[in-house]
C-alpha positions, -999 to +999 in steps of 0.1 A: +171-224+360+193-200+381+187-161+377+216-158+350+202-183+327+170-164+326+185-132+322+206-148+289+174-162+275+153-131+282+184-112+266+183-133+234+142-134+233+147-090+232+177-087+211+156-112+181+128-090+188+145-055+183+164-075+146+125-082+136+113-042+135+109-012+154+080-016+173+084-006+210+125-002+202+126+021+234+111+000+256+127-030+240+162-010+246+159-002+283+149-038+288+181-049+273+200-022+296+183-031+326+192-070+323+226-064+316+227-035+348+213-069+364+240-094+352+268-073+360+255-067+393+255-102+391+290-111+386+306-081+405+306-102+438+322-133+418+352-106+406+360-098+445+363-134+457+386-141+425+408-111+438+414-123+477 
């Protein structure tokens, strides 16, 4: 399973958690913010070699 597969999955496993109540919502939310930080980190180096 490559990094950006576990990312997604990790991404959906939070975002079903934060639709089934409020519990740890702010820990829950910076998760979500810091795998998304991660995945476009991730695909920033793919945008460059798509420019040259």
């Amino acid at each position: 399973m490559s990094r950006t597969e576990f990312l997604r999955l990790e991404r959906d496993r939070i975002l079903k958690q934060l639709s089934q109540g409020p519990e740890n919502k702010a820990k829950l939310l910076t998760s979500l913010m810091d795998i998304d930080a991660e995945m476009e980190q991730i695909r920033q180096p793919q945008k460059s070699f798509a420019k040259s």
